[in-house]
C-alpha angles and dihedrals in degrees: 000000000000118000138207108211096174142323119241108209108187114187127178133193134234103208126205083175088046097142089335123158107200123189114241131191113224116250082015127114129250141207120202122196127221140149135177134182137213130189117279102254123192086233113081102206122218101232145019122200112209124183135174115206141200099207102306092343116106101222096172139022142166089228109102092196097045106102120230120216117260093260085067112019109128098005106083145062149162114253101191142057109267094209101058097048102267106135094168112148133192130213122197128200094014116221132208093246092057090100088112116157086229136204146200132225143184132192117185101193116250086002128060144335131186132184100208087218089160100063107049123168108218113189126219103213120199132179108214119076111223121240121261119261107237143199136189139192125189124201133112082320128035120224126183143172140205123193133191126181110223129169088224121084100162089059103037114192114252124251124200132153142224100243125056114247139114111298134176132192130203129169123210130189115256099188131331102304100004108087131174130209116201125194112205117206132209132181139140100240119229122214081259087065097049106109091010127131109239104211140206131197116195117201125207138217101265085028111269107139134181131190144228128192141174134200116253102224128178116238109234112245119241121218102027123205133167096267086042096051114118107204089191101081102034129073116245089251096057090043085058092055102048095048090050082053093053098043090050094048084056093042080062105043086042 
């Protein structure tokens, strides 16, 4: 009769957080990245058990029953699907001491288990949140943007401005943990908004927020001519001059 003596599931893990270092705002969220892999087996188990640990402190679980410790209680959970080999975790209100190094590990009941000591995530946490980086163009229409870089994306920070107008935000993924989330601004700009600083505020998960801002200047117009002339960025000396200029040119071509 044939015998089974024992079943040797080896699993290894392909690692996006693999001695990263990844920049964190306080009070902020974070989404770590991680992915493993085991061999395709004919056998579909019932249950993966899936931890991520700080030393020897469970932090995160896909078991909804298991009790965190206070430090981390309600402020964790696991994003993917275990089973298919989607370790992504996700860490809210994000304290000074979350600087971990953290690991991932997998037990697969009567089969296998691995602690993935060798690929750790450390996170740098500050507590200053950088300025946008912003851009302006200035036509009929001003647009303008305003981009900030964030490890969240399912809580993306929020972006308003200063001004009313039509805006619109998108986020994109930089690599595989840094994204960034861009507002674009639109407005017709009246003579008010001429040498005026447009302004964003960008607001973070847990509520620290920074500004940009750029100044709203009018392009000077070349070839000037009287139906041309624009009598909002000259003096009205210089505006007598130039339209004795222009009459005694005409005097002379008439």
């Amino acid at each position: 009769s044939n015998r089974i003596y024992g079943i040797i599931l080896f699993c290894w893990f392909l690692s996006f957080t693999l001695h990263q270092l990844i920049p964190v705002l306080e009070s902020s969220c974070v989404v770590i990245p991680c992915v493993y892999s085991c061999p395709k087996k004919r056998k579909t188990f019932n249950r993966f058990r899936a931890f991520w640990y700080r030393g020897h402190t469970i932090v995160a679980s896909n078991f909804p029953e298991l009790r965190l410790t206070r430090e981390f209680h309600h402020r964790t959970r696991m994003a993917g699907s275990i089973e298919s080999g989607n370790c992504t975790w996700q860490l809210y209100f994000v304290r000074k001491t979350d600087t971990g190094p953290f690991y991932f590990r997998i037990e697969i009941p009567f089969l296998n288990s691995y602690s993935y000591l060798k690929n750790k995530v450390t996170l740098d946490i500050f507590q200053v949140p950088k300025r946008p980086v912003m851009t302006i163009d200035v036509r009929n229409k001003v647009t303008a943007t305003c981009k900030v870089t964030h490890v969240c994306p399912t809580s993306p920070p929020h972006i308003s401005w200063s001004r009313a107008g039509t805006w619109t935000t998108m986020s994109k993924q930089e690599n595989k943990w840094l994204w960034s989330t861009t507002s674009t601004m639109t407005f017709i700009p009246r003579v008010a908004d001429f040498n005026k600083r447009l302004e964003c505020k960008v607001t973070f998960h847990g509520r620290k927020t920074t500004k940009g801002s750029v100044l709203v200047f009018k392009k000077r117009k070349q070839n000037i001519g009287v139906s041309h002339l624009d009598l909002t960025t000259i003096s009205p000396g210089k505006y007598f001059s130039q339209v004795a200029v222009i009459c005694f040119t005409l005097v002379l071509v008439l």
